[in-house]
C-alpha positions in Angstrom: 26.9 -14.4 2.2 27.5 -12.3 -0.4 24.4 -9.6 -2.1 22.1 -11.4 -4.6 23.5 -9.7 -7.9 20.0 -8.6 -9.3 19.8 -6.3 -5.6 23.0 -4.7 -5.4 22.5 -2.2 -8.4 20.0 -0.9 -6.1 22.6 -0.4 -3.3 24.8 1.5 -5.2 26.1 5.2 -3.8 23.7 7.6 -5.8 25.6 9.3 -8.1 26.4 13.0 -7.7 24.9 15.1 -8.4 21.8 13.6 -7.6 18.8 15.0 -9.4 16.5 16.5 -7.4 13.0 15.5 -6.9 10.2 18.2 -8.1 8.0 18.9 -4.4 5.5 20.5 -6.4 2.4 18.8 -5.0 1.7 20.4 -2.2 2.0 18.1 0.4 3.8 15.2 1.2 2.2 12.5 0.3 1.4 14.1 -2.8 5.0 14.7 -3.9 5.7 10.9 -2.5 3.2 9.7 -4.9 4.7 11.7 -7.5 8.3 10.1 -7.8 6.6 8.6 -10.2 5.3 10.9 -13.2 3.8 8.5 -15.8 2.7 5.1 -14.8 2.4 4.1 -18.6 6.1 4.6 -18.8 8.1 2.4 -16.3 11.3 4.7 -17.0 10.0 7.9 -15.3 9.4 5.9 -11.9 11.8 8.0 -9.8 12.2 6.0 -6.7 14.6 3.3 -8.7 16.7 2.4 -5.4 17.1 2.3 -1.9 19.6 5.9 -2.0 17.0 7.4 -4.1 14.7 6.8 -0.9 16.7 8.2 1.3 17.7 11.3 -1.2 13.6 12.5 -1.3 14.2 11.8 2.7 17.1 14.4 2.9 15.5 16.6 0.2 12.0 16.6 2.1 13.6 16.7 5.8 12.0 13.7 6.5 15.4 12.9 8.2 18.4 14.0 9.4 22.0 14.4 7.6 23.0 11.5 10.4 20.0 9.3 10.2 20.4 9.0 6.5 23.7 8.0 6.6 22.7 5.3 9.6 20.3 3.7 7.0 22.7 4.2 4.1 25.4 2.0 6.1 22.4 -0.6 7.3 21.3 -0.6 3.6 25.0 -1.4 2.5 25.1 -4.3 4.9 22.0 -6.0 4.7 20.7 -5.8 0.7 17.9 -7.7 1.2 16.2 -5.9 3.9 16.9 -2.7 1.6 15.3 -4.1 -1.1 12.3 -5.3 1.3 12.3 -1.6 2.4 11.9 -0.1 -1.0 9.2 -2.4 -2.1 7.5 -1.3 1.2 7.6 2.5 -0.5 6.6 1.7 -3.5 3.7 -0.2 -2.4 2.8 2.9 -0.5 3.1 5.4 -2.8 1.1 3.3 -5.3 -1.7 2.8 -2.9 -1.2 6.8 -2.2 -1.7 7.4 -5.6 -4.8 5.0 -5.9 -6.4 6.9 -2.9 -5.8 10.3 -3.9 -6.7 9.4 -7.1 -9.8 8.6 -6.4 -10.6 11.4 -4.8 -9.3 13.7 -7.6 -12.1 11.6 -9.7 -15.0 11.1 -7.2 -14.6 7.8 -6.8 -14.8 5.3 -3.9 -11.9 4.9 -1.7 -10.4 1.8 -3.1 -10.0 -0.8 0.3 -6.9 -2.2 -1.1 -5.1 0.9 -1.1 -6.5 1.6 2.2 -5.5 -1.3 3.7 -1.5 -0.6 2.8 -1.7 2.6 4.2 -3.3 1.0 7.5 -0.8 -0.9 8.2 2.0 1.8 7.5 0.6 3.3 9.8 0.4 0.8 12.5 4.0 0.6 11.5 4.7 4.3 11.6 2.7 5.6 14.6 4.6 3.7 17.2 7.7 5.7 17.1 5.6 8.8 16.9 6.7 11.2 20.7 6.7 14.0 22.2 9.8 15.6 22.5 11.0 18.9 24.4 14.0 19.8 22.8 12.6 23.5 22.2 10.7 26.2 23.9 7.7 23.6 23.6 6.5 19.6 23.4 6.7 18.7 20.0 5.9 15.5 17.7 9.0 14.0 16.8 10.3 10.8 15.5 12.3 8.0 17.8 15.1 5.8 16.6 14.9 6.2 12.7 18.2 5.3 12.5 17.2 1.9 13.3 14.6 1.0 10.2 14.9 0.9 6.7 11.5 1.9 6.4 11.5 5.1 8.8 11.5 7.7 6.1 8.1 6.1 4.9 6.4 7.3 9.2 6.1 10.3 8.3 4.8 10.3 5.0 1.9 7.8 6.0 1.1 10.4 8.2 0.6 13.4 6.4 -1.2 11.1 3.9 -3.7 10.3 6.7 -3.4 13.8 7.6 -4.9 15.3 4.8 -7.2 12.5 3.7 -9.2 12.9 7.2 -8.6 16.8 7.0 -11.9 18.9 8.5 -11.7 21.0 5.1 -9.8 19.7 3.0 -8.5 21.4 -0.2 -9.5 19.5 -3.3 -6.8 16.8 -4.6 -6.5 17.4 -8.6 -4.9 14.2 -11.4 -2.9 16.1 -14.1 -5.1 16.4 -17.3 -1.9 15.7 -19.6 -2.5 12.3 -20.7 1.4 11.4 -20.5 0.7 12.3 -16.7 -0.3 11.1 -13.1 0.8 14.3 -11.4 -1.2 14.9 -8.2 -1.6 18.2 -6.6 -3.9 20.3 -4.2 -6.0 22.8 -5.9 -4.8 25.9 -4.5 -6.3 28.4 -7.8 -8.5 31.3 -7.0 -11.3 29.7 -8.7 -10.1 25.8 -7.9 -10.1 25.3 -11.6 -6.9 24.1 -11.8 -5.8 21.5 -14.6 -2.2 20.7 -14.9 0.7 20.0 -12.8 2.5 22.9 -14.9 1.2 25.3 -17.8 5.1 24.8 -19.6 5.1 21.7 -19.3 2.0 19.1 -19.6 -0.2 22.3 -20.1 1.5 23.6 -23.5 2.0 20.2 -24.3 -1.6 18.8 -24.4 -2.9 22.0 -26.4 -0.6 21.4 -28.7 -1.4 18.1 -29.2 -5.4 18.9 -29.2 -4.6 21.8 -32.1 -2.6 19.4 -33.8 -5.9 16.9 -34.1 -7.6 19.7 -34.8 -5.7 20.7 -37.9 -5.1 17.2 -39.2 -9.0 17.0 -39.0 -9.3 20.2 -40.7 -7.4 19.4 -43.6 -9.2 15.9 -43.6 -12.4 17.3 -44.5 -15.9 15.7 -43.9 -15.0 11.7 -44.6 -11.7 12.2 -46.2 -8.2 11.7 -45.4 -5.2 14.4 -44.2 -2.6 15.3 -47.4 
């Protein structure tokens, strides 16, 4: 049977280069959440296809240089489960975005977004071993190289990780209001506002002095020239 024509765009070999995806979050889930920047603007979502998975995989060390190219080969063969496996991460990162959002706000954990990463988890902790390949047992991952959804085990992991953390640093939204950036806190002070001061930090003063002249020049009641 051949693809269905509206999945094999996603299938396509990622064009080189690729570009890279900012990690500048702070953890993992964090930058997972972040593939996409603006959720008012569908064309900044960064996790478009199935390679582009698998490229914040490589980029993130989430897996190996062979296990990549295992699921790149399993994505090329079966299109539908690859499409299954990217709607699997972006339902995750949304519900990671809706849970560390909340928190960035003070609000209640949203059960819905809970629930997803529940059963990632029951998913993803499964093929969590031990493994003694080093001076020392250490947590590894077994047989990635056999799901499509395997670069998504460790990342429902480290979300768990630092949601349950005994003190956890505090999880901050962007204040740019073209932005759903999510970061930890790390400032001296934890005062923190943007995801960058050259970016969505320049850019929202600018906007606010902007209003502020155009109100200026409005006058009490009137209108701007």
């Amino acid at each position: 049977m051949e693809p269905s024509p509206n999945l094999a765009p996603n299938l396509a070999p990622e064009p080189a280069p690729s570009a890279p995806f900012e990690l500048s979050g702070g953890d993992l889930s964090l930058d997972f959440a972040n593939t996409w920047g603006d959720r008012g603007r569908p064309e900044t979502d960064d996790l478009g296809s199935y390679p582009r998975l698998l490229a914040f995989a490589r980029q993130t060390d989430l897996v190996a240089a062979d296990v990549a190219e295992a699921l790149a080969a399993q994505a090329q063969a079966d299109p539908a489960a690859a499409e299954a496996a990217l709607q699997a991460a972006r339902a995750l990162r949304e519900a990671l975005y809706g849970l560390f959002s909340a928190r960035a706000h003070g609000r209640a954990v949203p059960p819905g977004d809970l629930a997803t990463l529940n059963r990632a988890l029951r998913e993803a902790l499964p093929h969590l071993c031990l493994a003694c390949e080093a001076a020392s047992p250490a947590w590894r991952w077994g047989e990635m190289e056999r799901q499509l959804t395997a670069p998504l085990w460790p990342i429902a992991r480290a979300a768990a990780d630092l949601l349950t953390a005994e003190k956890p640093v505090p999880v901050r939204e962007c204040g740019g209001s073209q932005c759903t950036w999510l970061f930890l806190d790390l400032s001296r002070g934890r005062s923190r506002r943007w995801c960058s001061m050259t970016s969505c930090g320049n850019r929202e003063k600018a906007r606010r002095h902007y209003h502020r002249v155009r109100k200026q020049k409005a006058g009490p009641g009137g209108a701007p020239d």
